[in-house]
C-alpha positions as CSV (number, residue, x, y, z in Angstrom):
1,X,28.8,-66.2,-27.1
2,X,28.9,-66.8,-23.3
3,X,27.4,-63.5,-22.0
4,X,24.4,-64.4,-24.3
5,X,24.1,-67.9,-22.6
6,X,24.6,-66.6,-19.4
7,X,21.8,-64.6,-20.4
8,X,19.9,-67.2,-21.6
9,X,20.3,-68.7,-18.5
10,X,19.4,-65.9,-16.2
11,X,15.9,-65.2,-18.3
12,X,15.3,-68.6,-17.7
13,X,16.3,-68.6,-13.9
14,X,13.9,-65.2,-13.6
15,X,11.1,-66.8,-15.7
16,X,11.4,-70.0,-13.1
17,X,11.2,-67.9,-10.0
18,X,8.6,-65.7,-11.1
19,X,6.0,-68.8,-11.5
20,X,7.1,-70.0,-8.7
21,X,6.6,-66.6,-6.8
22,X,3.3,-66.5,-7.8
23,X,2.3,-70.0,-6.9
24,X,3.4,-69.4,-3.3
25,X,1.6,-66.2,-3.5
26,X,-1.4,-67.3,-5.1
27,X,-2.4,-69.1,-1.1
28,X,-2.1,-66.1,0.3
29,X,-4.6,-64.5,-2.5
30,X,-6.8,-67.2,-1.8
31,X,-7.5,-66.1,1.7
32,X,-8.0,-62.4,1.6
33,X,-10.1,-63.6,-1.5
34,X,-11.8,-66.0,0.6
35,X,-12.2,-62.9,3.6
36,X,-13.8,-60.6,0.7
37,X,-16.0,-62.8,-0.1
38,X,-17.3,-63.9,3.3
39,X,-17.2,-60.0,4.3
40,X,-14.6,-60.4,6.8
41,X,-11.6,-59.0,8.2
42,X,-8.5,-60.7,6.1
43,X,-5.8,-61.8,8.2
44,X,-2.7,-59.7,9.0
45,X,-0.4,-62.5,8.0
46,X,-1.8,-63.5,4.7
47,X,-1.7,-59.4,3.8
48,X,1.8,-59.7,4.5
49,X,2.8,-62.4,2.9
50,X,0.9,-61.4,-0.1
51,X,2.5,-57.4,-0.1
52,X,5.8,-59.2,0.4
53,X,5.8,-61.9,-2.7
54,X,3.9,-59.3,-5.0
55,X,7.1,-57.3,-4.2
56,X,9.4,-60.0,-4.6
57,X,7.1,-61.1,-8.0
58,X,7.7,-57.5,-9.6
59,X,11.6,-57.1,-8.4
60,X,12.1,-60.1,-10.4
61,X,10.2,-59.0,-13.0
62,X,12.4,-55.5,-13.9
63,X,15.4,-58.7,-13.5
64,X,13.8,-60.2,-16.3
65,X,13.4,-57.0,-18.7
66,X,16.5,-56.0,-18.1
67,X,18.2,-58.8,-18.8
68,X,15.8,-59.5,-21.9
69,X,16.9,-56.0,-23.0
70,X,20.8,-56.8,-22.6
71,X,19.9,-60.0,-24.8
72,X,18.1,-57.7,-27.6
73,X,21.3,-55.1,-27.5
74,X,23.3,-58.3,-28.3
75,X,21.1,-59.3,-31.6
């Protein structure tokens, strides 16, 4: 019973941290959709930050399926 709470828990932490993820990634976005847009040259520090939380965003994500998948096993 309290590995599938802690599980509970830890889908619900991930789930949590992905949206927030994306909100802070979704400024970034803005900007190189903003440069698209206006045909220029996006900045170097908004590419980072986006190539850093989309990796952060899908590390979380394979945290989530596996611990959704350790929840299922238990079922």
């Amino acid at each position: 019973m309290t590995k599938r709470a802690d599980l509970m828990k830890a889908v619900a932490y991930s789930q949590k941290e992905i949206e927030l993820l994306e909100k802070k990634r979704m400024r970034s976005q803005a900007a190189l959709i903003d440069a698209l847009i206006s045909n220029e040259k996006p900045n170097e520090t908004d590419v980072k930050y986006f190539k850093s939380y989309t990796a952060l965003i899908e590390n979380e994500r394979e945290n989530l399926q596996r611990f959704q998948d350790e929840l299922d096993k238990l079922d």
